[in-house]
N, C-alpha and C positions, 0 to 999 in steps of 0.2 A: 647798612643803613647810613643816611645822609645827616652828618648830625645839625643841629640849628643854626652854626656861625657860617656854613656853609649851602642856608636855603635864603633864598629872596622873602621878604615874609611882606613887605608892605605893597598896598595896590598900585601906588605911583611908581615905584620901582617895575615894577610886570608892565603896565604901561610905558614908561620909558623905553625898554628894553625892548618892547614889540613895536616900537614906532620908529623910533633911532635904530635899529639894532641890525645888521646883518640877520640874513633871512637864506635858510637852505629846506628844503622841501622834500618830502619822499611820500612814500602811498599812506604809511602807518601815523609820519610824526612832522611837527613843522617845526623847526629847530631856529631861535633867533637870541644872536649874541652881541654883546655891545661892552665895548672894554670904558672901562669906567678911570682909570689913571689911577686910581685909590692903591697904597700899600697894603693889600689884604687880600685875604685870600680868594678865588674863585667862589660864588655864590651858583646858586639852580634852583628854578622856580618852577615848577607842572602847573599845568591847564587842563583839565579833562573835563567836557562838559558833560551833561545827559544825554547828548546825541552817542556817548561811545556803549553806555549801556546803565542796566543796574549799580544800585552802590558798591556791591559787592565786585561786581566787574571793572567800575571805575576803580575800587579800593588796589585792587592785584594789577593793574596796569602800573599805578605812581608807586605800588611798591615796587614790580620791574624797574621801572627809569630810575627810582632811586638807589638803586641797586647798580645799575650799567652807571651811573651818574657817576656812585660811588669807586667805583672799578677808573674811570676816566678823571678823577680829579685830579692828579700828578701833569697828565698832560695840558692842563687847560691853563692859559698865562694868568699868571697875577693879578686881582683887578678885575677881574672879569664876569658878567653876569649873563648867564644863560635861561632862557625860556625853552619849556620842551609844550609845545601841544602837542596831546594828543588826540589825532583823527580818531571814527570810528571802526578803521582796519583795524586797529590797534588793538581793539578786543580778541580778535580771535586770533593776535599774534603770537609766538612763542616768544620767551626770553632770548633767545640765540637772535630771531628777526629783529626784535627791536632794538638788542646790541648793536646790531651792524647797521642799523638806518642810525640811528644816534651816534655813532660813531666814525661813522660816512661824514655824515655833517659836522660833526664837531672837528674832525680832519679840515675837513673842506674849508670851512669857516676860517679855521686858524692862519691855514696859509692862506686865503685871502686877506688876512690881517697883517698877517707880516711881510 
């Protein structure tokens, strides 16, 4: 579980993040990060609309990301704020699939940053 000092909670934060932010893309998830300067730790915020499915189905989705999120917070710099969307592949994906697109990106992303 992802605990609160390390979730995005406010809407201008998700906006910022999705506008300024580095952008990496795959079938399931759309992945956008944006290094903020700030001394603290990695932040992650999810997006899952009604187009991915039911409550219940959106529910087990952001619990997966928050779960692969959690597993990937050691790697991710200092400072840093990530948005995950997630598309409607997303639903019928396993936890293993959406590790590795989220994890693809947050690779990707990183060394494009540095």
């Amino acid at each position: 579980m992802l605990a609160r000092p390390f979730r995005v909670t406010r809407g201008s934060d998700y906006r910022l993040v999705v506008r300024r932010g580095s952008r990496c893309g795959g079938a399931k998830v759309v992945t956008s990060m944006l290094a903020t300067g700030e001394s603290r730790a990695a932040r992650f915020g999810f997006i899952i609309s009604k187009q991915v499915g039911t409550a219940v189905v959106r529910n087990t989705v952001r619990r997966r990301l928050k779960a692969v999120c959690a597993e990937a917070l050691p790697r991710v710099p200092e400072g840093t704020d990530v948005v995950i969307r997630a598309l409607p592949a997303s639903a019928t994906a396993s936890y293993a699939e959406l590790s590795a697109e989220v994890n693809r990106c947050l690779d990707r992303l990183g060394q494009a940053r540095a």
